[in-house]
C-alpha positions in Angstrom: -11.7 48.6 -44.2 -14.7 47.3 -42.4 -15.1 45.4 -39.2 -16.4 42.1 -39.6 -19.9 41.7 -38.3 -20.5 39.6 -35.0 -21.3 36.4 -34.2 -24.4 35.8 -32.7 -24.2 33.7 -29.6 -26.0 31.1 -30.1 -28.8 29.5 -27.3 -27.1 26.5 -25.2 -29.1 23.7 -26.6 -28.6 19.8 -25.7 -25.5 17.8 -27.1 -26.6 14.8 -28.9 -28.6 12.3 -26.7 -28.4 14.9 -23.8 -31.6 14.8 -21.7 -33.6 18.2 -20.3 -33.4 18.1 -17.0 -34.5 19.9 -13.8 -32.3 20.6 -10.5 -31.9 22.4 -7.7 -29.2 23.1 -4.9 -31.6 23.0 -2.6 -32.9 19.4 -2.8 -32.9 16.1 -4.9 -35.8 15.4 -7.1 -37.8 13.5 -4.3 -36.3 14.9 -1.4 -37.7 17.7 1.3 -37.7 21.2 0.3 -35.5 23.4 2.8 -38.0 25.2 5.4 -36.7 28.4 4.4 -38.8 28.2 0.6 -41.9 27.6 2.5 -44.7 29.8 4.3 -42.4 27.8 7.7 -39.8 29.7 6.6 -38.3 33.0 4.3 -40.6 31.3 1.6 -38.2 32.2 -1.6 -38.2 30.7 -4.7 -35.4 28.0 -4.4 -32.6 28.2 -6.8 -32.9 26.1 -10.1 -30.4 24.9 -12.7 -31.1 23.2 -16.4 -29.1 21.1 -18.8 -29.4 19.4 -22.0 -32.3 22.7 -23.4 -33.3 21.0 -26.6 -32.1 22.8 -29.9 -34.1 26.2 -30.9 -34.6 26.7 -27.3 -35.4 30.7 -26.9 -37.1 31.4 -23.6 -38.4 29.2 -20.3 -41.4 28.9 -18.4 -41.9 26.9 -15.0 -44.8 25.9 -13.0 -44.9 24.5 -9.7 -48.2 22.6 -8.2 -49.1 20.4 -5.3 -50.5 17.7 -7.0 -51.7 15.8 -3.5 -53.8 19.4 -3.3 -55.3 18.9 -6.3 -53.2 20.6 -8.6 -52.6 23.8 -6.0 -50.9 26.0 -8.2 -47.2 27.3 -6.1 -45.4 29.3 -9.2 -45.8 30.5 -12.8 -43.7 32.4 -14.7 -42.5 33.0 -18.3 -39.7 34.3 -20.7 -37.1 33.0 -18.8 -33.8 33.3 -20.7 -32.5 29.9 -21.8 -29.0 31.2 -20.4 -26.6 28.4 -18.2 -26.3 29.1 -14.9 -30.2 29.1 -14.1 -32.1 31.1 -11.7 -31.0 32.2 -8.3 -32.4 31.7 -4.9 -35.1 34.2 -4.4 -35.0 35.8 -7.5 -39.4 35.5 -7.5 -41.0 38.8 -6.8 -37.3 40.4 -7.8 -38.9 41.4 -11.0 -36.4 39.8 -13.2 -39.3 37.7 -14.6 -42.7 37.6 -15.8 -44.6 36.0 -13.1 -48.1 34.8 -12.7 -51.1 34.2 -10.3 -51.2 31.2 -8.2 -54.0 29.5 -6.9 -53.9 32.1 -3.7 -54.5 34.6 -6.2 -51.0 36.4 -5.5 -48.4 36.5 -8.2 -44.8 35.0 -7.7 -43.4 32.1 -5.3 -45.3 30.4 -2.7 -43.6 28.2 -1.1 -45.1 24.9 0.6 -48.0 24.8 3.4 -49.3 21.7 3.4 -52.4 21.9 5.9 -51.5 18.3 6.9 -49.3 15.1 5.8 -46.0 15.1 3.6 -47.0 17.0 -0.1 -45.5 16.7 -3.4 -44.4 19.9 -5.1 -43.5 19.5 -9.0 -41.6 22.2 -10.7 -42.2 21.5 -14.2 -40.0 23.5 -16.9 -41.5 24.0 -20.4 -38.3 24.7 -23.2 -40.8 26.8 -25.8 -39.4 27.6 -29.3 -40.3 31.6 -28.5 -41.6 34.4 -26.1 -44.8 33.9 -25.1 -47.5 36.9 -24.0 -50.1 35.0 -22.4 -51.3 38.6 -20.6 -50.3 40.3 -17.9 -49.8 37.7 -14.7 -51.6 34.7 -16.3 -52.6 31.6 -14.4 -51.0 28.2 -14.6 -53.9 27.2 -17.3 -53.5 30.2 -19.4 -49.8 29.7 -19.8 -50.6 26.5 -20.2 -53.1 28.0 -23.1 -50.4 29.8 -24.4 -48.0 27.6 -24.5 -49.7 24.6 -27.1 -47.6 24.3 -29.8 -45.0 25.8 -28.4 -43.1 23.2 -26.4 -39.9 21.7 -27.7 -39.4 19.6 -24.1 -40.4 19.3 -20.0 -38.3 18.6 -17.3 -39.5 18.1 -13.8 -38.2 18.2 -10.8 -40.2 17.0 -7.7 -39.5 18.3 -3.8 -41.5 17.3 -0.6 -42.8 18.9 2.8 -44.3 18.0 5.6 -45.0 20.9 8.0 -43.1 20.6 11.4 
């Protein structure tokens, strides 16, 4: 007698009509951005959630610019498992993911540092049909790169800070 062969679990993808969407615990798309994920503060990655992944969803990648800076580039990173339940607070620099170069030329998180004014910090999360190697800590535009053709949906999320 054999034993009958498993069942692949199968990626969390959207229910019909669901949206992708964005969130955080931390703040409300359009709200501030808690001191302690900024260079005023502990500066970790804040926590982020997902629903609705669209169907034949296999890994995640996010980046995060300041587009009142001209595109400052905050957070990249890649192969993020589609699983629920999202990523925790601080988990940048934890090496649970593959993380790129921001525009300070340091890979993982960096939080908010506006030199002046309230900013606008969009985390924008790419659902990609597959892994991805865009080389070893790529910039925003060479995931970008990497990414064409490979996006089955975007969600964004958008947080504000004003130094203080």
């Amino acid at each position: 007698m054999t034993s009958p062969t498993p069942t692949p679990t199968p990626t969390p993808t959207a229910a019909a009509g669901a949206r992708f969407t964005l969130a955080s615990a931390a703040f409300g798309d359009g709200g501030p951005i808690p001191r302690r994920h900024t260079c005023q503060g502990e500066d970790l990655s804040p926590p982020l959630t997902w629903t609705g992944l669209p169907a034949g969803t296999a890994a995640l990648a996010i980046i995060v610019d300041d587009p009142d800076a001209r595109g400052w580039v905050h957070w990249v990173a890649h192969g993020i498992p589609p699983a629920p339940g999202g990523l925790a607070e601080g988990v940048s620099g934890s090496g649970a993911l593959a993380e790129g170069e921001t525009t300070w030329g340091t890979v993982g998180w960096r939080g908010p540092c506006p030199p002046s004014g309230t900013h606008r910090y969009v985390f924008s999360m790419y659902a990609l049909d597959g892994p991805l190697d865009p080389g070893r800590a790529p910039t925003a535009d060479q995931l970008r790169a990497a990414m064409r053709g490979h996006i089955l949906g975007k969600a964004s999320l958008t947080g504000t800070y004003r130094k203080g």
